[in-house]
N, C-alpha and C positions, 0 to 999 in steps of 0.2 A: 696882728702885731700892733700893739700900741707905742707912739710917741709922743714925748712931750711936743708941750707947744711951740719949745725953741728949736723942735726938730723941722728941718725940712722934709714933707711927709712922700715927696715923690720917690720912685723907687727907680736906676736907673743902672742896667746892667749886674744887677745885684746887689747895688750895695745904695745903704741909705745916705744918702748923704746930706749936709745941716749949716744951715747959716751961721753968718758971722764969726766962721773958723770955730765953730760948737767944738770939735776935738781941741782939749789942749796938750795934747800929744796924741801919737798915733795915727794909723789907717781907720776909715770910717768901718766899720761891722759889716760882714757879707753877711746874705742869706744862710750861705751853707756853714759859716762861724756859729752863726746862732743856731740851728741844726745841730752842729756837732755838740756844743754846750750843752742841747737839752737832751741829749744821746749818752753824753756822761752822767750828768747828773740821775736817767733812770737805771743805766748801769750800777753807779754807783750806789743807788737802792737794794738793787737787784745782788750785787756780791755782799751789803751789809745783813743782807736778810738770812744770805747763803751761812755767813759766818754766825749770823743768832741759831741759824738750825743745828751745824757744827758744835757750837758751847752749851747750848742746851741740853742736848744729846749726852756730852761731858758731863754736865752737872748731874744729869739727871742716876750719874751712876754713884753720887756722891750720897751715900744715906743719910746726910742729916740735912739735907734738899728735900725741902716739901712740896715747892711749887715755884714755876719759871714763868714769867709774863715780858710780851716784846714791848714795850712804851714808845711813843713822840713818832716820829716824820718814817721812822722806818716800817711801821707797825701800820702805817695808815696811806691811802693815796696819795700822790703827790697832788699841786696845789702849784700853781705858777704865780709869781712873784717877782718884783724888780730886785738882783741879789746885791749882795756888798760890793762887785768888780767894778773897777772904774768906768769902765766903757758902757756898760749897764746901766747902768744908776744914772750917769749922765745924761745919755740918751732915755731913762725911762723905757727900756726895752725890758719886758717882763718873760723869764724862764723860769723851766720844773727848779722848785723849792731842791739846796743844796742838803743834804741826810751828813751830817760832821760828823757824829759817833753814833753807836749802836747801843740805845739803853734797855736794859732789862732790870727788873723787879726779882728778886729771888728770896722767897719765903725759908728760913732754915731756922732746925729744932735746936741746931748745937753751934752754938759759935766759936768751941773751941780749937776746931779743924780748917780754918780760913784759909789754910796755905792749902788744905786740898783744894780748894775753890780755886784758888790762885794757879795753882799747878794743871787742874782741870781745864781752865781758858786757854792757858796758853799751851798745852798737847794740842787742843780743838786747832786752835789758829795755826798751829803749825801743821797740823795734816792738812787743813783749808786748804794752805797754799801748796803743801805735797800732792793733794788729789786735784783741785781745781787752778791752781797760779794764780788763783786771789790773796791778795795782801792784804792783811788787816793786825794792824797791828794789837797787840794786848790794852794800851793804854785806851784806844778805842771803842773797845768794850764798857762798859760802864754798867756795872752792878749795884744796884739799890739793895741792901739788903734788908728782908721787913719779919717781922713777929708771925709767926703762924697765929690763927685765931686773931689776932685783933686788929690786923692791919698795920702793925705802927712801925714806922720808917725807922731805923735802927741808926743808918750809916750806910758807909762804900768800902769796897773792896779795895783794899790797897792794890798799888801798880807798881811798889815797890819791893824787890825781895827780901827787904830789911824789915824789922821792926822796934823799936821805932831805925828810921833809917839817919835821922842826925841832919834831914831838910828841913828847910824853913815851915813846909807844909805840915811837920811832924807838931810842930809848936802850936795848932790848935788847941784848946782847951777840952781836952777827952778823948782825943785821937791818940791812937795806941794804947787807949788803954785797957782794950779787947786786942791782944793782936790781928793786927792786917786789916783792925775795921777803923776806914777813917773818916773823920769828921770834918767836914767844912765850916768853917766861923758863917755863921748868920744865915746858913740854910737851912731853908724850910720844904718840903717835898710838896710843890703844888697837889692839893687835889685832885685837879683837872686835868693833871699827867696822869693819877689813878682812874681816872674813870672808866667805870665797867665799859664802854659801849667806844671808849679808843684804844684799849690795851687789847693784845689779842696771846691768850692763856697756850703756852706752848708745851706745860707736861705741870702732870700734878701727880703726885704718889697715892698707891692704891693704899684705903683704908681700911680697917676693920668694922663689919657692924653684924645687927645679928642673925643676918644670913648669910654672916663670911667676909671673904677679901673681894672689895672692887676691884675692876681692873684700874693698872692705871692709865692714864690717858696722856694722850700727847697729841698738840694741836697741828699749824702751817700756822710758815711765820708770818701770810699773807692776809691781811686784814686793807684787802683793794692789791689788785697787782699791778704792777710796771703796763702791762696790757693793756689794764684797763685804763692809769694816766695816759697812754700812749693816744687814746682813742680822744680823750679832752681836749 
């Protein structure tokens, strides 16, 4: 466990506690607080992963779905961090990295069926919670959609059942004007969110060549598991 230097570093019946009235609110942090927080935080991996495997599955019954890919914090190990909570941050107490939404890459031939896509997430996310009592909401989800063949980031899936829906968001310059694909002002789709060796490829449709149909494939959302942060 590291603390800053304004911490007082002895530990004393569990709980840390810090010079010079270091809280300026609150009870000092137990052991078993800080335990719990990194308890959620791999849960909370752990049910967003659930829910990429759920939407995926969805998409992948969507025929103009060519290829699904998991991106960022979900996709990959956790990694511990001092987070944004006040009590954290103040004291420099460092926990497992917080996963805020579940992004995915989705490769598609036809962009003029987006509301199946739409409609696809959110059946997925509602059986989630019917079969497992995981909550994840639709907005959560975050779809990148990209060009088969050439990589190129397109836009997002709207979160809206509308389109345009008549929000401030709609007044991008380009947004809606592919139904349901929306456009953020001044985003750019890091590279390095793409890269081969952090993204982990969760279904890709079978092609034709000329010795027939490949199968198609379909990956785990796991690219490092809860398991193995557990053991870090």
């Amino acid at each position: 466990m590291q603390l800053c230097d304004a911490c007082w570093a002895e530990e004393e019946d569990g709980f840390f506690e810090f010079e010079d009235d270091f809280w300026a609110e609150g009870d000092p942090l137990s052991l078993r607080e800080i335990e719990k927080e990194n308890q959620y935080m791999l849960k909370r991996q752990e049910d967003f992963r659930k829910a990429a495997e759920y939407v995926f599955s969805a998409f992948a019954l969507v025929p103009e779905v060519e290829k699904v890919a998991l991106l960022g914090s979900v996709a990959s190990p956790l990694w511990k961090e001092v987070p944004r909570f006040r009590p954290y941050r103040k004291a420099g107490i460092e926990i497992w990295h917080e996963c805020k939404d579940v992004d995915m890459a989705v490769w598609v031939s036809d962009l003029n069926r987006l509301r199946s896509l739409q409609l696809a997430r959110s059946t997925a996310l509602n059986d989630l919670l019917r079969d497992k009592n995981i909550g994840v909401a639709h907005h959560q989800v975050d779809v990148f959609l990209m060009e088969p063949m050439t990589d190129r980031y397109l836009g997002r899936l709207c979160t809206f059942n509308e389109c345009p829906k008549g929000k401030r968001e709609c007044d991008v310059p380009g947004c809606g004007k592919i139904p349901f694909m929306r456009q953020h002002e001044h985003f750019v789709l890091d590279d390095e969110m793409m890269n081969p060796e952090q993204i982990v490829i969760l279904y890709e449709r079978a092609k034709k060549n000329n010795s027939g149909w490949n199968t198609a494939s379909q990956g785990s959302t796991c690219g490092g598991t809860s398991e193995e942060a557990k053991t870090k």
